[in-house]
C-alpha positions as CSV (number, residue, x, y, z in Angstrom):
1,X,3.9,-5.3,-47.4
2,X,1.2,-4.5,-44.8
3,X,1.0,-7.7,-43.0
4,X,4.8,-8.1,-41.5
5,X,4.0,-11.0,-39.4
6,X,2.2,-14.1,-40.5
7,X,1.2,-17.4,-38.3
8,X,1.2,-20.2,-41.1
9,X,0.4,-24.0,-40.5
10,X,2.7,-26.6,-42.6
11,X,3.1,-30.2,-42.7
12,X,6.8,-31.7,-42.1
13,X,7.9,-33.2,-45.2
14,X,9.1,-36.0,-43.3
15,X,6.7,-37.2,-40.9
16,X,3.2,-35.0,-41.8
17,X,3.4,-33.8,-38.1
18,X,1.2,-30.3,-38.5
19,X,3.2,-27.6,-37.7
20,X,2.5,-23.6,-36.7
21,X,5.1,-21.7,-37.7
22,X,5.3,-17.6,-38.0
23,X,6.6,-15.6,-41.0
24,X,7.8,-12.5,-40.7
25,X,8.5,-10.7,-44.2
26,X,10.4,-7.2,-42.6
27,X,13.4,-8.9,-43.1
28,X,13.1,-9.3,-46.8
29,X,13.9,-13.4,-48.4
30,X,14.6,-15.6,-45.9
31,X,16.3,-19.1,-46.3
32,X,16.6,-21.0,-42.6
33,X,16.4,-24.2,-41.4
34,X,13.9,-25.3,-38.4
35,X,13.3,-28.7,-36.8
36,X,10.2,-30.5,-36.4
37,X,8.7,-31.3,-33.2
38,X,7.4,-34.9,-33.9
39,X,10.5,-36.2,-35.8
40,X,13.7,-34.4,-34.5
41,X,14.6,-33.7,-38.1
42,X,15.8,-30.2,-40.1
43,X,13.4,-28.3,-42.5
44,X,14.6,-26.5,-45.2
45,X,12.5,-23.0,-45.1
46,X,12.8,-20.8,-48.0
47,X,10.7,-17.5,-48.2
48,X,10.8,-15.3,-51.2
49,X,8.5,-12.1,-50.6
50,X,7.1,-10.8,-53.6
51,X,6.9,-6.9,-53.8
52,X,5.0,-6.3,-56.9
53,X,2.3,-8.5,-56.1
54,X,2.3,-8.3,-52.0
55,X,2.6,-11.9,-51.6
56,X,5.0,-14.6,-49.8
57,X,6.2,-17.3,-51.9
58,X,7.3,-20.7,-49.3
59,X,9.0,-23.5,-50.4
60,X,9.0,-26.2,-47.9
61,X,11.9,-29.3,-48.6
62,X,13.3,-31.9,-46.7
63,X,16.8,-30.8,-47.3
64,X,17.8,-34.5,-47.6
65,X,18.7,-34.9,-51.0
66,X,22.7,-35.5,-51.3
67,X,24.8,-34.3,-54.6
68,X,27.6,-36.1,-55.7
C-alpha cells in the first residue's frame, strides 16, 4: 500500500470518548488491544489490510463478551 501510516479517529465502544489512534499497515493484519483514555477499559483492535483493493478493513469491539 502507498500510505503505511494512517491517523484514524474512533469512538470507544464503551464510553463514546473520541479517540485518535494511528494505523500502520507495514506490518501486515494486526489484532491488539489498546485502552481508552476516558474509561480505563481494553479495546479490541482488529486490522485486516486488503491487498487487492488497497484498503484497511477495522473492526472495533468491546472485547467483553464471555463464552461459556
Amino acid at each position: 500500500m502507498q500510505n503505511e501510516i494512517i491517523d484514524k479517529k474512533i469512538h470507544c465502544p464503551h464510553c463514546g470518548h473520541n479517540i485518535h489512534i494511528t494505523l500502520d499497515s507495514s506490518a501486515g493484519d494486526q489484532n491488539y488491544y489498546d485502552e481508552c483514555p476516558a474509561c480505563c477499559r481494553d479495546i479490541h483492535l482488529a486490522m485486516h489490510i486488503d491487498e487487492y483493493r488497497q484498503k484497511i478493513k477495522l473492526a472495533i469491539d468491546s472485547d467483553d463478551e464471555q463464552v461459556f
